[in-house]
Structure formats: C-alpha cells, structure tokens
C-alpha positions in Angstrom: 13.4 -19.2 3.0 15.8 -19.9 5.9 15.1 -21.1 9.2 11.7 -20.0 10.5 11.7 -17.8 13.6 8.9 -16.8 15.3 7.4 -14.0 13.4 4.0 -12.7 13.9 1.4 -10.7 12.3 -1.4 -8.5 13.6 -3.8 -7.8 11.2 -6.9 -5.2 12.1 -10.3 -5.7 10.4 -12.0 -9.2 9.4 -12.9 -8.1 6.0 -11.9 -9.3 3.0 -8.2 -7.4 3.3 -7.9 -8.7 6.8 -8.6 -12.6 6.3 -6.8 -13.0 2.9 -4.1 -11.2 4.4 -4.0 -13.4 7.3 -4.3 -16.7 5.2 -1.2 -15.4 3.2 0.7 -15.1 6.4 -0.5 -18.9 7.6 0.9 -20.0 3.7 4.3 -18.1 4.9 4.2 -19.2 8.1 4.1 -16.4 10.0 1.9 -16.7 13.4 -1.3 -14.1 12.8 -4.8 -13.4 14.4 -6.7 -11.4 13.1 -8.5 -8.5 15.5 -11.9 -7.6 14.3 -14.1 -5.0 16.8 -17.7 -6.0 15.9 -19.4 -9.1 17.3 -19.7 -12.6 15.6 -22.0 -12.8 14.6 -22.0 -9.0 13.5 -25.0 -6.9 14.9 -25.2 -4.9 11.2 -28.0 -5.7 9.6 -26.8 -5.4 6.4 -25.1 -8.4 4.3 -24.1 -6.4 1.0 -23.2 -8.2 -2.2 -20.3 -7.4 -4.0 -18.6 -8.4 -7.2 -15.5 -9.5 -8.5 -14.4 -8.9 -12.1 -10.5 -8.6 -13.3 -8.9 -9.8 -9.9 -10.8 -13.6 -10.0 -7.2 -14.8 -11.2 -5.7 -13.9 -8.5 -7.9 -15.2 -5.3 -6.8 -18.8 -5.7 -3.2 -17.5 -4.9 -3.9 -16.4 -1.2 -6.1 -19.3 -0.2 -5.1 -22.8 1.4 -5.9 -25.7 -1.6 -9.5 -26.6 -1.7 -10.7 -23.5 -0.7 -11.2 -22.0 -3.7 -13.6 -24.2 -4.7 -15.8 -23.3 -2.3 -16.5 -19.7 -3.4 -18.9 -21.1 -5.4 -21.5 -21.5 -2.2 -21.6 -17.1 -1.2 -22.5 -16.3 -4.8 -25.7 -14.6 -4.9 -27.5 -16.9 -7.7 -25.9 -20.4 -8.4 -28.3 -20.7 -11.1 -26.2 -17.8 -12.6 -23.0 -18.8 -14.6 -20.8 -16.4 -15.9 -18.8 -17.1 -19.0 -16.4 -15.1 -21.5 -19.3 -13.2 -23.1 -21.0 -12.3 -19.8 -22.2 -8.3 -19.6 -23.4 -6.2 -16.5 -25.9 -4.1 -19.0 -26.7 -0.2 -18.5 -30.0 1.3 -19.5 -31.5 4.7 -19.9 -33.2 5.0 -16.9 -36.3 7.1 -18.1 -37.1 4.9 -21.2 -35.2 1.5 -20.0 -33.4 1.5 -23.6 -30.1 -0.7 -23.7 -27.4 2.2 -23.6 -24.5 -0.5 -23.4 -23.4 -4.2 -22.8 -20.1 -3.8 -20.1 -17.8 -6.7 -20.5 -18.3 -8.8 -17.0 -16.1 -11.8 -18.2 -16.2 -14.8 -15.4 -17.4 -11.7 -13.1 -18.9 -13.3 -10.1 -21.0 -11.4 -7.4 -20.8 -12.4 -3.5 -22.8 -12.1 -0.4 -20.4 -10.7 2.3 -21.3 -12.6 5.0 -20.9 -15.8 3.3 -17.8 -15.0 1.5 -16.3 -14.1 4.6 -17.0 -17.1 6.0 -15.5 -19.2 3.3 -11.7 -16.9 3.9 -12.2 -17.2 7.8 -12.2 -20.5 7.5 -8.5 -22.2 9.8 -8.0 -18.3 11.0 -7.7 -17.0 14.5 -10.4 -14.1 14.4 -10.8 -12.3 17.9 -14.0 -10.5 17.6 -15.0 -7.7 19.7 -11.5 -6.1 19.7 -11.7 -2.2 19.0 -7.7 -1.0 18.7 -7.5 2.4 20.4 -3.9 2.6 20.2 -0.6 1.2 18.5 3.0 1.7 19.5 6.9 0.7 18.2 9.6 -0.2 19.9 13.1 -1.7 17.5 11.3 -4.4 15.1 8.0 -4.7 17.3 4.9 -3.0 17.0 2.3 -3.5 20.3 -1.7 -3.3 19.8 -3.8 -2.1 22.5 -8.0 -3.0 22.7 -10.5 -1.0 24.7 -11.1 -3.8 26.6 -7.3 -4.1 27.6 -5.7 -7.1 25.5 -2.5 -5.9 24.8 -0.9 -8.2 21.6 2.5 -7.5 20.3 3.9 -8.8 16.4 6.3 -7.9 14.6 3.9 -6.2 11.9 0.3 -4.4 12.2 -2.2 -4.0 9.2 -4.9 -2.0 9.6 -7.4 -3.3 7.1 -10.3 -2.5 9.2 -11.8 -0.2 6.4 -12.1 3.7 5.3 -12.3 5.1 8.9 -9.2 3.2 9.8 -7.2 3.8 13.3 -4.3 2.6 11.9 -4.3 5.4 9.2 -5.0 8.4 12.0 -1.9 6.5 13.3 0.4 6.5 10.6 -0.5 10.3 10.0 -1.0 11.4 13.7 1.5 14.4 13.0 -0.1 15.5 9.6 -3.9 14.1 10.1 -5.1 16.3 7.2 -3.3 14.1 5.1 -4.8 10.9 6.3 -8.1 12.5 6.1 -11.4 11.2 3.9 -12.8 13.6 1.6 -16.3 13.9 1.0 -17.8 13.0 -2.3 -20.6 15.5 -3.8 -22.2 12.2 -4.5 -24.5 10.2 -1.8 -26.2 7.1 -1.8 -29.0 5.1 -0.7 -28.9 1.4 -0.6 -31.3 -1.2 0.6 -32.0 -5.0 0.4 -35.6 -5.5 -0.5 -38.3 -7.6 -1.5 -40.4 -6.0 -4.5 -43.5 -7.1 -6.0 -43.9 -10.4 -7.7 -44.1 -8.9 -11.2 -41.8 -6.0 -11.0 -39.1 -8.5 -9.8 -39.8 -10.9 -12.4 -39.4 -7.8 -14.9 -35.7 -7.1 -13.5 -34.4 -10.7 -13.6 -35.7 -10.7 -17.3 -33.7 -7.6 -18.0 -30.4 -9.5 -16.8 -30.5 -12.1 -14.6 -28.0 -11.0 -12.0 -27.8 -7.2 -12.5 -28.3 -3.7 -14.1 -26.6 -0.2 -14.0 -29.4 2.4 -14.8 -28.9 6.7 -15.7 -31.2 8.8 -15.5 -31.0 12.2 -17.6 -31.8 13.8 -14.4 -28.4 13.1 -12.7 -29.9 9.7 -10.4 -27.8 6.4 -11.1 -29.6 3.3 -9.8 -28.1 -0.4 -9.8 -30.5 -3.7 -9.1 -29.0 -6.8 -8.4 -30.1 -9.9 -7.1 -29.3 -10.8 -4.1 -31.3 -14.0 -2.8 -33.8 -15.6 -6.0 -33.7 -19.2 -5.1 -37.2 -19.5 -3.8 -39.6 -20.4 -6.1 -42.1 -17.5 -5.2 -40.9 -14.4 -7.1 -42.6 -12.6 -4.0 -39.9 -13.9 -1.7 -37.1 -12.3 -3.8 -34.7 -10.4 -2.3 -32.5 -7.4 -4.7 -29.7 -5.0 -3.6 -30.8 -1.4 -4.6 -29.0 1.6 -4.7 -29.6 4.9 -6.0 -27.2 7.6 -6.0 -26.9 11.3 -7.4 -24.8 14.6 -6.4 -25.8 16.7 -3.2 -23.8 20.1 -2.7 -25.6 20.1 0.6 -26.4 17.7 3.4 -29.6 15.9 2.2 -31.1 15.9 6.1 -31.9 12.0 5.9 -30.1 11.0 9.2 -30.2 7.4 8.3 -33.8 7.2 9.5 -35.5 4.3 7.4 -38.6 6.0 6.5 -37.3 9.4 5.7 -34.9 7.8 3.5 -37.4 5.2 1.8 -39.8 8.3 1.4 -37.3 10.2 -0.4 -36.0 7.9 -2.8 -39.3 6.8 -3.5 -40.2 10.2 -4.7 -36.8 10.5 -6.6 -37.5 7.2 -8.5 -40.7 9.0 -10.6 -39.1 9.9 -13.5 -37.7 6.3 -14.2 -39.1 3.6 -16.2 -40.9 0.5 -15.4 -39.1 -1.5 -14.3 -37.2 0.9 -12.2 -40.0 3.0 -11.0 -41.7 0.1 -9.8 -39.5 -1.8 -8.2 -38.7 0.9 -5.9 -42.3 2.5 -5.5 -43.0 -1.4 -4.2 -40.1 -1.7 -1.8 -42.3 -2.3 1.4 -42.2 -0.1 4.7 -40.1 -1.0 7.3 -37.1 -1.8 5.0 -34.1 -1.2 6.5 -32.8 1.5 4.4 -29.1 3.0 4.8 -27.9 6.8 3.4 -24.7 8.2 3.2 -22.7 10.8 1.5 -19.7 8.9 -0.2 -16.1 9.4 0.5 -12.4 8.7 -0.3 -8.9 9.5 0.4 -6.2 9.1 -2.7 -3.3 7.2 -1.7 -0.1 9.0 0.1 3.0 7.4 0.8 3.1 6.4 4.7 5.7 5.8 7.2 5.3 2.7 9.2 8.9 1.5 9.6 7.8 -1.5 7.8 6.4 -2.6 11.0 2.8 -0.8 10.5 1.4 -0.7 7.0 -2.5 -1.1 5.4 -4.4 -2.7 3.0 -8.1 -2.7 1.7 -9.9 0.3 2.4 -8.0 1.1 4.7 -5.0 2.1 1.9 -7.5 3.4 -0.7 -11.2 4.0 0.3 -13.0 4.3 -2.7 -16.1 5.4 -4.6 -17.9 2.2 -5.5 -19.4 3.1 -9.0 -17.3 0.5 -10.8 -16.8 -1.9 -8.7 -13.1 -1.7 -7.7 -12.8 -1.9 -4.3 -12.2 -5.7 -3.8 -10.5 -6.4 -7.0 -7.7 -4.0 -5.3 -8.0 -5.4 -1.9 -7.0 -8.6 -3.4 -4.4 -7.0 -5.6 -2.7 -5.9 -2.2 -2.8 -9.1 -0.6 -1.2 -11.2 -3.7 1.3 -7.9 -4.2 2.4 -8.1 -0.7 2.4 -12.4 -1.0 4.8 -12.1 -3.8 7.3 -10.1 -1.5 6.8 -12.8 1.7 8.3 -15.4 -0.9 11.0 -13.4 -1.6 12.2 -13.3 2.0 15.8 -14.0 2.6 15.6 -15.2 5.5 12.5 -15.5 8.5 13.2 -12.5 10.3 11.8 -9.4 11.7 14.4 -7.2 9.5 13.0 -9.4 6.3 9.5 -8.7 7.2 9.9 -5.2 7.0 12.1 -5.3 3.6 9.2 -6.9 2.4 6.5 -4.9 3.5 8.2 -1.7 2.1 8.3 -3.1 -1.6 4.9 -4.2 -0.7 4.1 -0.3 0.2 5.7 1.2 -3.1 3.4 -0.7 -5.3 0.3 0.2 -3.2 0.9 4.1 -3.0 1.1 3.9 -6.3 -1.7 2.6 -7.9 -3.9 3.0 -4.8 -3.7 7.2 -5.6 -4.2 6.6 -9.2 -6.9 4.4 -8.6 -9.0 6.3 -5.8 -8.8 9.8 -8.3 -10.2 7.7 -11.2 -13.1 6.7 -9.3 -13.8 9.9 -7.7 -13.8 11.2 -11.2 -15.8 8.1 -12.7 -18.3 9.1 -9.7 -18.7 12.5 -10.7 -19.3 12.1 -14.4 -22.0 8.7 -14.0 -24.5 11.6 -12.9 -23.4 14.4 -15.6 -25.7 13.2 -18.2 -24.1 15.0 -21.6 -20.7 13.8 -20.5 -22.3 10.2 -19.1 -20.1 8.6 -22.2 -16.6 9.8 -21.4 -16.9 8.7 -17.8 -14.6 5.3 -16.5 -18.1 3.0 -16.5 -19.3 3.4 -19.8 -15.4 4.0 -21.6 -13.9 1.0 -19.9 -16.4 -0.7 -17.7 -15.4 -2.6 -13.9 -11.8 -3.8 -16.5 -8.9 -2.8 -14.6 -8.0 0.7 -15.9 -4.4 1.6 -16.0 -3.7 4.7 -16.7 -1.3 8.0 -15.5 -3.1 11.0 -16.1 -4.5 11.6 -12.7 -1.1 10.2 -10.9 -0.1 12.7 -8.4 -3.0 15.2 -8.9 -6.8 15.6 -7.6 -9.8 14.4 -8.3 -11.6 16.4 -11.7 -14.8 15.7 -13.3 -15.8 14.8 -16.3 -15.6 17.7 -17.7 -12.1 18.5 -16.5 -12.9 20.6 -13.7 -12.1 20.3 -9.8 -14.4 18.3 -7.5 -15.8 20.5 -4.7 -14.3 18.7 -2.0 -14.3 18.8 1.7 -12.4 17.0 5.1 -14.9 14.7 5.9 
C-alpha cells in the first residue's frame, strides 16, 4: 500500500459480520468502531449456538495472531473433538432409525456470546447505539444514533442483521426490493434442561448433535449446548422444531403457549425425541417465529455504504450457512483491502465495489437454495432430493436458481409474502 491516510470505517452490528469485519480493517489499518444498539451486556436472554463447517479455513485470515487459538474456549463441548470423519447424523423421527451420516469434517459448534467475545477482543464496540439515519456527501458517509452521536467514515456496513437499516437505506426509493419475505416455515427454539435419562439418551445418539424428520412434516434438531457438569440433570440442549404454517400459528412469543404447543406436536416422535421435549420444564424461555429471507440484489452505495452478514443475505437456517458466508464476506472483502493502490478514500470504494460483485452474487444463489432446502426438509416423499440430505452444511455451488425465485422441492413456487 502507499502512504496511510486517515481512513475510517463504520461498521453497524457487533455480530459476527460486524467484529470480523472490524478486525480486518484494524489488520489494514483503517480506524473503525464498531456501533452496536443493544446493551453490554445484551438484555436477550438467549445465547444460541451455532456451527461452523466449510468456512473454518478461512477465520484465521481475519483475526490478529493468537487469536485463533482461542476459539477453542466458546465451543459448546471441549470434551468434543471433531476430526475428518466427524458426522452431524439425521434420524427418522417417528422410529429414531439412522436415515444418514452428513459429513461435518473439523465442524465446530459455538456459543454466541462467547464467540463474540473472543472477535471483540482489541475492538472499539459502542453499545447502545441504534442508527436511525445515514447520509453522503463526496467520499464520506455520516451515521446518526437516536441518542444523537453523530460519526462520520469514509465507509458504513450495515451488518446489524436481517432487519437491517442500512438495507431500507440502500433501497429507500424501491423498499419492495429490500424487503424480507416470509417463509411458510416457522420455528420454535429453546435452551433447556431435560431429564436425566432422556439427556443421557441424546448425547449417546451423537455426542454434539442430531437433525431429526418426522413423516408428518416437523424437523427437530438437539444439540448440546452446556454438558460439562457431571449431573446429566444440569444439562443444558438447544432445541428447535420447525414445520410449514400457511397461516399465522397465533403463539405470540408467549413461553407457555409456545412450550404447550410444541409439546403436543412432539407425540408422534420417538424416544428420545418425544421425551426430551415432553420433559423440557415450565417456565423455559421459549422463542417462536415465522422464518424469513431476502435473495441477494445488487445495491447502490457509492462504495461508501455496503453490507455484510445477514444483513446482505438473511437466510433460512436449515443447513447451517449463515456464518460460513458471513465469514466468506469478510475474507472476500479482506482480499480487496490488500489490493489497494494506495490508502485513500477513492481506493476504499474501488475495493468495496469488487467486494460487492462477489457478494450479490453468491448471496442470491445462496439465500434461494436455502429457502428451497427449507421447503423440501418438511415434504417428507421428496425429504431426499432436498440441499440437507443431497449435500449436507458442504458449501453448495451451484447455478440453477441464479437469478430466479425460491421453488420447492418439487419444483414449484414458494407461497411467499413481504414480510
């Protein structure tokens, strides 16, 4: 690069997108903080797990040396290590049969919280900053918070998840086309304690997780998200159960309603399965939701306001490729920083535009295939020839829903609405 001027990145969400893409900038050294408009520490409840399969590699590239190594302390299980034959299995949820072994090589599965920390780490995070507006003027782009702050930078990225400002910015004139659509699929998701011997059951089935479909239409994934204690009683899983609703399912996020409902759902399932949810205790927290997404369109930031994470492709999470691309933005738009001529605002922008072709593109294909892979893990005769079971959480690459909409698995259009 050539002599460094003073540069300076805004980055909107303290996610996973938002502090890998602030700890690239540091490595560039471009000045960044990082705007995030929850607390810290956050006031959600929730501290989901998620994993990361195909994009591993790729991690160690955005990070300062030494922090790599210290993944290792947010994974769910230590006592867990994952190797070249590891598998995330998938059984028939009414007779818990092995359906199929999916290839989980080196996968790895993270609590957020912890992760999170670990990426934070060196990073100026503001917390309690909720944008509520972004304007341009020549190679500038100005941020402005509900409680007033005003920053300026020479670049913004919203990476502050699905319902992201920055998008309804970038497509103010057009905001149908920044829009989320709504799945037909919903979900419930908890963390829980089950009882001792049901728990015992699931860690024996695989010690870190399971994918389970029901002939009925209900998926249902168990993982593990806190096993250290030596009382199986004390054992804490992620469970989520999900299936296709035409209509809104009237749980309005209320714990019990929701709990009662899956609860009664879970009867046609298999011990372990059954059980393990007819235990979950009451008072769990207990989330609901109908899922959503928005397949990737080209933008127009001036190469001043761009997005990354969920923010450029908000996904359906049914194979587990939400964070794999996240990273794959953040490394994509790395490789363009080091490309840089020179450090300058007019650079910057060059960059961020190469960075943007690459994202539109496999952010739309990527977003359709897992609307469709969605879709086709509850249609039981075509359960086969969906994403999961053909190709697993792999990275699929492929171009035959490039440019188009979202089908099902059996090649018809996805009732969809604006969300």
């Amino acid at each position: 690069m050539g002599s460094i001027s003073p540069l300076k990145a805004i980055v909107i969400g303290a996610g996973s997108a938002g502090l890998l893409m602030a700890n690239i900038f540091k490595k560039a050294d471009i000045d960044v903080t990082v705007f995030e408009q929850d607390s810290n520490p956050p006031k959600r409840h929730r501290d989901w797990s998620f994993g990361i399969y195909w994009a591993q590699s790729r991690i160690e590239e955005s990070l300062p040396p030494g922090t790599h190594a210290r993944i290792e302390t947010a994974v769910t299980d230590p006592t867990y290590k994952s190797g070249p034959n590891s598998v995330i299995p998938i059984f028939n949820g009414s007779t818990c049969e092995l359906m199929k072994n999916l290839d989980a090589a080196y996968g790895i599965r993270l609590k957020r919280r912890a992760w999170l920390d670990v990426i934070k780490d060196g990073i100026d995070v503001q917390y309690e900053k909720r944008l509520v507006s972004i304007s341009t003027e020549d190679n500038e782009v100005i941020a402005t918070f509900a409680d007033g702050h005003v920053e300026r930078g020479n670049l913004l990225i919203g990476a502050e998840g699905s319902k992201s400002v920055t998008r309804d910015w970038l497509f103010a004139s057009s905001p149908k086309d920044g829009a989320l659509i709504n799945s037909l699929a919903v979900a419930t998701t908890t963390l829980t304690t089950v009882d001792p011997e049901t728990a015992v059951a699931l860690k024996k089935l695989h010690p870190l997780y399971c994918i389970i479909f029901n002939p009925n239409g209900l998926y249902a994934w168990f993982s593990a998200q806190d096993t250290s204690s030596p009382d199986p009683a004390k054992w804490t899983f992620m469970v989520i159960a999900t299936w296709l609703a035409n209509e809104d399912t009237g749980l309005d996020n209320s714990s019990e309603a929701i709990l009662n409902d899956v609860k009664i759902r879970a009867q046609v399932m298999a011990y372990p399965f059954k059980e393990a949810i007819a235990s979950i205790p009451r008072g769990t927290k207990m989330w609901h939701a109908r899922m959503n997404y928005w397949p990737t369109r080209p933008w127009d930031g001036k190469g001043t306001v761009t997005l990354a994470g969920d923010a450029a492709h908000p996904m359906t999470f049914h194979r587990g490729q939400g964070l794999g691309n996240a990273i794959t933005d953040v490394t994509e738009l790395q490789t363009h920083l080091r490309a840089m001529a020179a450090h300058t605002p007019a650079e910057l922008a060059k960059a961020v535009r190469a960075y943007e072709k690459e994202v539109w593109e496999r952010g739309n294909e990527v977003v359709l295939q897992n609307a469709d892979n969605t879709l086709a893990v509850h249609d039981w005769e075509n359960i086969t020839e969906s994403g999961l079971f053909a190709a697993g959480v792999v990275r699929e690459v492929s171009t035959s829903t490039k440019g188009g909409e979202g089908v099902n698995s059996k090649g018809k259009m996805a009732e969809e609405k604006t969300a």
